[in-house]
C-alpha positions as CSV (number, residue, x, y, z in Angstrom):
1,X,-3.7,-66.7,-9.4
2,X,-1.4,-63.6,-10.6
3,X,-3.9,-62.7,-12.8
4,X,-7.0,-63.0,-10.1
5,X,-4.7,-61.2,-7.7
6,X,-3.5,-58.3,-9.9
7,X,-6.6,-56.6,-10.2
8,X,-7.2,-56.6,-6.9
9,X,-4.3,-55.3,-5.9
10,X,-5.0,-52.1,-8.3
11,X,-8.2,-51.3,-6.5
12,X,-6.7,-51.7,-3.6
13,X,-4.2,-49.1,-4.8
14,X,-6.9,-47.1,-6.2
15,X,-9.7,-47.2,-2.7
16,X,-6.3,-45.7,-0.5
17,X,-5.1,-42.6,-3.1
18,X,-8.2,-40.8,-2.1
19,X,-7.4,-41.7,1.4
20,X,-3.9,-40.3,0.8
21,X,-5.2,-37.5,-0.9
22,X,-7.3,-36.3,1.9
23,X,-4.3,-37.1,5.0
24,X,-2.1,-34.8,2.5
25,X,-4.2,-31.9,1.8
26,X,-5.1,-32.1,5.7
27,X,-1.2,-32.5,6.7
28,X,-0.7,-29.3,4.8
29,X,-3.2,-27.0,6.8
30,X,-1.6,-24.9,9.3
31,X,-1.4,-26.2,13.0
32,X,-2.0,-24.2,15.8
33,X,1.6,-22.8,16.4
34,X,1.1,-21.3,13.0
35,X,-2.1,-19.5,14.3
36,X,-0.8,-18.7,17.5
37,X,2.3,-16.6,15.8
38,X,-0.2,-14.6,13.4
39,X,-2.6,-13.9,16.4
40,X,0.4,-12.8,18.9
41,X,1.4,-10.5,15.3
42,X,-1.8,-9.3,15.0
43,X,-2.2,-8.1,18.4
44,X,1.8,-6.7,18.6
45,X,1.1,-5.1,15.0
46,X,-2.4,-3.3,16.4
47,X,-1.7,-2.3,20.1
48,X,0.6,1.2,19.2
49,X,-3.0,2.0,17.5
50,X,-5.5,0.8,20.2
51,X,-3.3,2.4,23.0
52,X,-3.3,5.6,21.1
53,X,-7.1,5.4,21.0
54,X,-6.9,4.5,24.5
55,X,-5.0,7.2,25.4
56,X,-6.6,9.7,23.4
57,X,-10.0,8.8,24.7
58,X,-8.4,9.5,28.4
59,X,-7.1,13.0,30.5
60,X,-3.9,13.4,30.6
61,X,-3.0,12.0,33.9
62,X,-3.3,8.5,32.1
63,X,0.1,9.2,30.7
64,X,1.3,9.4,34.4
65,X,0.2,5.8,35.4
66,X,2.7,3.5,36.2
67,X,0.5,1.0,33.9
68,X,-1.2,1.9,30.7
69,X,-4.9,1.0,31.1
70,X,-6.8,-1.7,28.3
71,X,-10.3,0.0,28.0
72,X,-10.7,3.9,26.2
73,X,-11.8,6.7,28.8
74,X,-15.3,8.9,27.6
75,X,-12.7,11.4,26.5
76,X,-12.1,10.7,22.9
77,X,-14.7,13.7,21.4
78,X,-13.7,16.1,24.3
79,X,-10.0,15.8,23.0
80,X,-11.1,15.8,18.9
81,X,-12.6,18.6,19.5
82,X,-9.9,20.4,21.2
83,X,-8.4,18.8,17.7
84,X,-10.7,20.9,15.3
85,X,-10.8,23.9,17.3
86,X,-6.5,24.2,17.2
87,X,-6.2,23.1,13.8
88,X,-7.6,23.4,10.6
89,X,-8.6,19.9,10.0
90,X,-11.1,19.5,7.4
91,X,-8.4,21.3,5.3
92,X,-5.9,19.5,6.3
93,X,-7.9,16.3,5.4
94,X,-9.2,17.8,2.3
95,X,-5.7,18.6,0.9
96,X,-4.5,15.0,2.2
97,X,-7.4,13.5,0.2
98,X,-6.4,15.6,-2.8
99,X,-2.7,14.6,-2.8
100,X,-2.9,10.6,-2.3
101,X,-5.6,10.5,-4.7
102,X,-4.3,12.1,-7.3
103,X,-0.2,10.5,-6.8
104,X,-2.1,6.8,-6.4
105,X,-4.3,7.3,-10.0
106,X,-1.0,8.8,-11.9
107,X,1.8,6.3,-10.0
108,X,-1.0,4.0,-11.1
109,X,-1.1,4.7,-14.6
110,X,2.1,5.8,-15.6
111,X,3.8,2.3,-13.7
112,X,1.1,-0.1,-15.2
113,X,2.3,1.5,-19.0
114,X,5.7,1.6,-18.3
115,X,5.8,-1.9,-16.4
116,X,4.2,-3.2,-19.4
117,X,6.6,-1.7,-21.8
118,X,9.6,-3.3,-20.1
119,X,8.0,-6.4,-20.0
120,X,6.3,-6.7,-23.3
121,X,7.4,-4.9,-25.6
122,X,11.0,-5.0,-27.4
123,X,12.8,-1.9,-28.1
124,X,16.4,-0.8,-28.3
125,X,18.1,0.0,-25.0
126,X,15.9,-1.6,-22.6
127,X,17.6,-3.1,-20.8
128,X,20.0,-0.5,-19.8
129,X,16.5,1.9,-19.4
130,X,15.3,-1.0,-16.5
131,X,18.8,-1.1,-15.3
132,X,18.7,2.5,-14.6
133,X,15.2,2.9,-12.7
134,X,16.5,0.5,-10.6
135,X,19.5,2.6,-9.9
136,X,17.5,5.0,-9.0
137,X,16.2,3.5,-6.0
138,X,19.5,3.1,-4.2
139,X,19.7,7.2,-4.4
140,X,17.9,8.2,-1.1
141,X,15.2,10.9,-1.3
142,X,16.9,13.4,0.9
143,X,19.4,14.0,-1.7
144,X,16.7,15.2,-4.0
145,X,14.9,17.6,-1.7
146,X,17.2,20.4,-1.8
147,X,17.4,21.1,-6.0
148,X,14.1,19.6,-5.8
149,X,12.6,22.7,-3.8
150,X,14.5,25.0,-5.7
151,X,13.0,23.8,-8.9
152,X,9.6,24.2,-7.4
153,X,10.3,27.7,-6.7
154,X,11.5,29.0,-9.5
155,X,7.8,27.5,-10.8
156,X,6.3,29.4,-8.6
157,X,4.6,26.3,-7.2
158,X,5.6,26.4,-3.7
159,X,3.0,26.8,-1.2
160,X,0.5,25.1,-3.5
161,X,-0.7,21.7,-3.7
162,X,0.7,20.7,-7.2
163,X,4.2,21.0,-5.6
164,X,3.6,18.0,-3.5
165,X,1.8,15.8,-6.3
166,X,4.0,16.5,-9.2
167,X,7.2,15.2,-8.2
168,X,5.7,11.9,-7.2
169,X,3.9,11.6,-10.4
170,X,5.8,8.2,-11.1
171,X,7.8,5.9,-8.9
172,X,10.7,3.9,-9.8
173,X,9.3,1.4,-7.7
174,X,6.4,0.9,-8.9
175,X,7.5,0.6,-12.7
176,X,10.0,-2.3,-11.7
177,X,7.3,-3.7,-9.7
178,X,4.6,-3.5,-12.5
179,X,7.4,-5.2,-14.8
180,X,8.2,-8.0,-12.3
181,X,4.8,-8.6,-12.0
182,X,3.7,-8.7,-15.9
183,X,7.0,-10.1,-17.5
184,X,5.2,-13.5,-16.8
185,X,1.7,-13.2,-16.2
186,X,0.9,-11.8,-19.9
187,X,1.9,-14.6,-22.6
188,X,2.9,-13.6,-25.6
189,X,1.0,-15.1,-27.7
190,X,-2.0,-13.4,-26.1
191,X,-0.3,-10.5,-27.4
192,X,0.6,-11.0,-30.8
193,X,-3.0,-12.7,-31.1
194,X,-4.5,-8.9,-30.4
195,X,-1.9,-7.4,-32.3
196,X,-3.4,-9.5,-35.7
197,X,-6.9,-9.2,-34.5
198,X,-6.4,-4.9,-35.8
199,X,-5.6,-3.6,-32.2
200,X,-3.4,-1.0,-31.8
201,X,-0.7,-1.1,-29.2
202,X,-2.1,1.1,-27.1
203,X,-6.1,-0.7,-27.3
204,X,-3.7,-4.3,-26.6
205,X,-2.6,-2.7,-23.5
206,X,-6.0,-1.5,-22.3
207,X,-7.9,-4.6,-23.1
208,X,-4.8,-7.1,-22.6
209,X,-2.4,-5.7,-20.1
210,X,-4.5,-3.5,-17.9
211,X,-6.8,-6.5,-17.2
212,X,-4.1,-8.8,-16.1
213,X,-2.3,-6.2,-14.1
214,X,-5.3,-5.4,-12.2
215,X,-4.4,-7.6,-8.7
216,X,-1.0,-6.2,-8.7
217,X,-2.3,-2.4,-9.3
218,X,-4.9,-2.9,-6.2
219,X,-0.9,-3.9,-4.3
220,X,0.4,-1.4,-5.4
221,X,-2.0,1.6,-5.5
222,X,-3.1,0.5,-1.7
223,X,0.7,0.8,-0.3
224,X,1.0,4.4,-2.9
225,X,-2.0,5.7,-1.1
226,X,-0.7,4.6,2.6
227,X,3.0,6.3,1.6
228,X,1.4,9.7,0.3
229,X,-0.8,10.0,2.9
230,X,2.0,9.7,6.0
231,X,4.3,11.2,4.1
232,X,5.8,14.3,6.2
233,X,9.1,15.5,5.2
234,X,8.1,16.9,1.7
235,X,4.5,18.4,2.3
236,X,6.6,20.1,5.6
237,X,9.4,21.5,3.3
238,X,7.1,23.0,0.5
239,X,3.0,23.0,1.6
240,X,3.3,26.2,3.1
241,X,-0.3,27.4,3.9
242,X,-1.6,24.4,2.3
243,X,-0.5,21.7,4.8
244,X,-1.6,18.1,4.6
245,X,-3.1,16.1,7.4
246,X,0.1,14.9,9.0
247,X,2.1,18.5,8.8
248,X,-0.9,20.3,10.2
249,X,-1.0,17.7,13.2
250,X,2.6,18.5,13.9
251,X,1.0,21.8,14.7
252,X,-0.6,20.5,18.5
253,X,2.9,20.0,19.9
254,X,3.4,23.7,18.9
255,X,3.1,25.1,22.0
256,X,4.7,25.5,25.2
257,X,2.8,22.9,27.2
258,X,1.7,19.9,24.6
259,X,-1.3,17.8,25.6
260,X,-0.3,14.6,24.4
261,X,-3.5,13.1,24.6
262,X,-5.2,15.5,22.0
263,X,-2.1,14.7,20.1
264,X,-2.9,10.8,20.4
265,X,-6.6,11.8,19.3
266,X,-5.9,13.7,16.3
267,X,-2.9,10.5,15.2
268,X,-6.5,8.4,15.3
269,X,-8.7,10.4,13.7
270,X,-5.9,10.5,11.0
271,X,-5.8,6.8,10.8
272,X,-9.6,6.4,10.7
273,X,-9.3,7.1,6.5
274,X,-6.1,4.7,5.7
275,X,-8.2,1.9,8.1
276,X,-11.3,2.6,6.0
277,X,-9.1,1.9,2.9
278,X,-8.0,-1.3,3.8
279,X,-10.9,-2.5,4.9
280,X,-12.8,-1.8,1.1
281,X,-9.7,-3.1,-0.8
282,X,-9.2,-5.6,1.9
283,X,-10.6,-8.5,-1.0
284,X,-8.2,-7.2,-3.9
285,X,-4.9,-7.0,-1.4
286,X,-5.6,-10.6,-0.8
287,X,-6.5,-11.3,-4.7
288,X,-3.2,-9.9,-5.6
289,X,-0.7,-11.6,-2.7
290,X,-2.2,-14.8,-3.8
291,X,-2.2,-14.1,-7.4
292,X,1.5,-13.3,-7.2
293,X,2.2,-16.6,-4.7
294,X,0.2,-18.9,-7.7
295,X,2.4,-17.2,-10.2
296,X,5.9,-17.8,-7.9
């Protein structure tokens, strides 16, 4: 009787585990109080940007209103081009292109190699080199700007664009955040396996470590872009008649009387390129959180 029973017992055991399997993986999903908080995020995160469109698709007596209205006026291309005609904005966007291209491809670069370097290669004083980029991030910028613009003007770089791009060639940031990223994702024996296959160390980074960092670059060069492209301070300090986007917007609350809904227009038009960026490496953001969520 054990013997007739035991069998049936396992397939017993056996005909629930899929049954278990499937209340798990359905136990796991999120509920609705999960959606609920990301949609009230969502729509707290995008409001400051569709009341600025709102706003600056209106007159200016819609800043009077007791209560901010929901749905954009017909006013948006009235006040853009009130935009254009006080600034210089295709130059402005031009120079803005310019700069967060070129600081996203070299912060790129420079913080995949040297990430990779920290993380995979062994060399004396290591260590203390990491330790000390990371130092560096506990010094605030501000500190910086003064010898910083003095060195650029003993260059002779000031007023020019390469003043802007140069210093941010590299960020401290991003070479710890490379490292953190490839100390673990890159075995070793990967390496070592290209290293007796004839590859040079540079070819084993190209065809080993730039493959593997390539989710964490999209990260990494999509919040680089977004930080040189509102970045204000600097360009204001040392653009001179080469301003970027954000600087030469500064330029509509100039004046004595300031239209703040031609201010609002111009903060959307500026936006229109950063939301166009998100939305084509939309797929490789995602790749990379949940690359770096499997690897935690």
């Amino acid at each position: 009787m054990t013997a007739v029973l035991a069998p049936r017992t396992g397939a017993s055991d056996e005909s629930h585990r899929p049954r278990l399997r499937r209340r798990s993986i359905r136990g796991s999903r999120p509920g609705f109080l999960v959606y609920g908080i990301l949609i009230a995020w969502f729509l707290g995160s995008a409001y400051p940007l569709w009341w600025s469109f709102v706003a600056g698709s209106s007159e200016s007596t819609v800043l009077t209103l007791p209560y901010p209205p929901l749905l954009p006026g017909g006013q948006f291309w009235v006040n853009a081009s009130e935009v254009f005609a006080t600034i210089d904005f295709w130059k402005a966007l031009g120079n803005s292109v310019i700069v967060s291209t070129s600081i996203t491809a070299s912060v790129l670069f420079f913080s995949t190699l040297a990430g990779y370097a920290f993380a995979k290669l062994r060399f004396r004083g290591r260590n203390g080199l990491m330790l000390f980029v990371i130092l560096t991030l506990a010094i605030p910028t501000q500190l910086g700007i003064i010898p910083l613009f003095i060195l650029m003007k003993q260059f002779g770089w000031t007023g020019s664009l390469g003043a802007i791009i140069v210093p941010t060639l590299v960020t401290a940031f991003g070479v710890f955040f490379m490292r953190q990223y490839l100390v673990d994702v890159i075995p070793d024996e990967l390496i070592e396996a290209a290293r007796v296959d004839g590859a040079s160390m540079i070819r084993t980074f190209w065809h080993v470590g730039v493959p593997a960092a390539r989710p964490a670059m999209a990260v990494l060069g999509l919040f680089t872009f977004m930080t040189a492209w509102t970045d204000y301070l600097w360009p204001l300090i040392v653009a001179g008649s080469n301003p970027t986007l954000q600087v030469a917007l500064s330029q509509l609350q100039s004046a004595k009387y300031v239209n703040y809904t031609v201010v609002l227009a111009g903060a959307v038009l500026a936006t229109i390129p950063l939301l166009i960026i998100f939305v084509i490496a939309g797929r490789q953001l995602v790749t990379g959180i949940m690359a770096g969520a499997v690897k935690g």
